[in-house]
C-alpha beads as a LAMMPS data file, in Angstrom:
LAMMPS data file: protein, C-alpha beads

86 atoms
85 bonds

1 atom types
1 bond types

-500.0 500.0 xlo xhi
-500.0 500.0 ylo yhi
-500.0 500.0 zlo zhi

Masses

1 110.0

Atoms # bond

1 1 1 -114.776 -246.855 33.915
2 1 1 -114.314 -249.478 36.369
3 1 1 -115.255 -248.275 40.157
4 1 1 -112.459 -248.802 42.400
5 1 1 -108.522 -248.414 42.126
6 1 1 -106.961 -249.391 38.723
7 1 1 -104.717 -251.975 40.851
8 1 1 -107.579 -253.905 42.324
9 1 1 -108.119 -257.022 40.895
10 1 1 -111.857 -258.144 39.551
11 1 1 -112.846 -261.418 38.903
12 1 1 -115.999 -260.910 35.575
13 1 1 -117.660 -263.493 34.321
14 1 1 -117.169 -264.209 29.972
15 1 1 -118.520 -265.672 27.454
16 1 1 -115.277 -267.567 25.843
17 1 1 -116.824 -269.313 22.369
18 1 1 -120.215 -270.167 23.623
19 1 1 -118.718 -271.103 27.222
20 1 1 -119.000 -269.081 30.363
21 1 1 -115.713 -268.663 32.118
22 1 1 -114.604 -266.369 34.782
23 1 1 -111.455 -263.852 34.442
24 1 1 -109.577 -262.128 36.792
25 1 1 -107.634 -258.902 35.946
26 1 1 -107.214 -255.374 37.527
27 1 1 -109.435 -252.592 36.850
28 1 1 -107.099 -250.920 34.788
29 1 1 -106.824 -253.906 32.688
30 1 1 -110.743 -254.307 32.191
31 1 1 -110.998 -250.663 31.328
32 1 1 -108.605 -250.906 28.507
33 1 1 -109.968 -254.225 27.156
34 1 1 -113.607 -252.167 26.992
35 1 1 -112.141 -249.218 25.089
36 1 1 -110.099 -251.817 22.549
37 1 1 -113.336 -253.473 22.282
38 1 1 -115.467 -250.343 21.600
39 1 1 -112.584 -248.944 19.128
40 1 1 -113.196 -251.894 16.958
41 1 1 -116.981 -252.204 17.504
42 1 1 -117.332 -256.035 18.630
43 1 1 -118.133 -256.923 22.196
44 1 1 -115.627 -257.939 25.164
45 1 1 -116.451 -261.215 25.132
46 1 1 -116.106 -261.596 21.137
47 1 1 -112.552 -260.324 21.730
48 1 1 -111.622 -262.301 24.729
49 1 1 -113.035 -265.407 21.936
50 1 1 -110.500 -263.731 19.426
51 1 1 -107.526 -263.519 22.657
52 1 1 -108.467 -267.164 23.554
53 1 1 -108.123 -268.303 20.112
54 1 1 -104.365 -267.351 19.795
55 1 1 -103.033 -267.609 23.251
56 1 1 -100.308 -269.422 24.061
57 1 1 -100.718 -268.898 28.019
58 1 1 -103.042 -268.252 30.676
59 1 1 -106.398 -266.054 29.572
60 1 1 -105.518 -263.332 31.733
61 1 1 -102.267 -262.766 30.939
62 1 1 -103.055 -263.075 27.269
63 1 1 -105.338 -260.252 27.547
64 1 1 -103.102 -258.541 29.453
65 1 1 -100.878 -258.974 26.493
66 1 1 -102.973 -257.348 24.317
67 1 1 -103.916 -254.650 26.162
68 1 1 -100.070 -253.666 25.875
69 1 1 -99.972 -254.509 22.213
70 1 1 -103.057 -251.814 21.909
71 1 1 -101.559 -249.365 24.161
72 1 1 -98.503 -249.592 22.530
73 1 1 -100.225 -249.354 18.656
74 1 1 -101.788 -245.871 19.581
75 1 1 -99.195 -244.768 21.157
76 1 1 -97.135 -245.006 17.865
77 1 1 -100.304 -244.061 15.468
78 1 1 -100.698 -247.507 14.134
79 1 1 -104.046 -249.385 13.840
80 1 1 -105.450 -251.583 16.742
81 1 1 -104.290 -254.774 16.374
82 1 1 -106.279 -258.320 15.716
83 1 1 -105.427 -260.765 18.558
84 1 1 -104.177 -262.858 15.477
85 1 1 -101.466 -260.148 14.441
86 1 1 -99.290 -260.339 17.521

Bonds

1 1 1 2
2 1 2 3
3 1 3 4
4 1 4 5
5 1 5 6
6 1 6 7
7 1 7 8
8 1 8 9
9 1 9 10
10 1 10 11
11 1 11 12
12 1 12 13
13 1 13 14
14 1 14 15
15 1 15 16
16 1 16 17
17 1 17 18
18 1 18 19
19 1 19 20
20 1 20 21
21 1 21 22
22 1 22 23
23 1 23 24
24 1 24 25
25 1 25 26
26 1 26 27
27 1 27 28
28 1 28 29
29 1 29 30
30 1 30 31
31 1 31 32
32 1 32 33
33 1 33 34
34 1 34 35
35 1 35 36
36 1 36 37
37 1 37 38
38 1 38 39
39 1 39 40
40 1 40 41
41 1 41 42
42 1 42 43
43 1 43 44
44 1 44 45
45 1 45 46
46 1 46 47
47 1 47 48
48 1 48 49
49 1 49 50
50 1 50 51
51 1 51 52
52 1 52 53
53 1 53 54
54 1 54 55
55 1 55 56
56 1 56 57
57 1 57 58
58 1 58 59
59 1 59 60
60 1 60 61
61 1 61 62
62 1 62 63
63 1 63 64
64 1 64 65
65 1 65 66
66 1 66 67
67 1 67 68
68 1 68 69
69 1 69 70
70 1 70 71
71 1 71 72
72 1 72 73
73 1 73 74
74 1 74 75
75 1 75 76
76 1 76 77
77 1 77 78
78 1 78 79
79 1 79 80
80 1 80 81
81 1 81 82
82 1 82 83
83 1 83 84
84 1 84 85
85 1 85 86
């Protein structure tokens, strides 16, 4: 878990295909990117690649996105989604 309140924003460094770029998005946000991450065994920043390839909008708010897509897919029992499948 990220130290801190799950409202505070955090600006991380990632590796976006090859390229280092920097991210900002609240704790709460990072947390659940690192558990969607871990669920399907690949590392943050080969997901944020995967989010980055099929955004249509800022990074953050694409991961953001997903975060709620994965939230919402356990919370109904149904597989964690590919960034490509939203």
């Amino acid at each position: 878990m990220t130290n801190g309140p799950p409202d505070r924003m955090k600006k991380r460094s990632v590796v976006v295909a090859n390229h280092r770029t920097s991210v900002s998005l609240e704790n709460v946000f990072w947390d659940a990117l690192r558990d969607a991450a871990d669920a399907r065994t690949i590392s943050v920043n080969d997901l944020v690649t995967e989010i980055d390839k099929h955004r249509s909008n800022s990074l953050s708010g694409a991961i953001r996105l997903y975060v709620l897509a994965v939230a919402r897919a356990s919370a109904t029992g149904r597989a964690i989604p590919k960034a490509s499948q939203l």
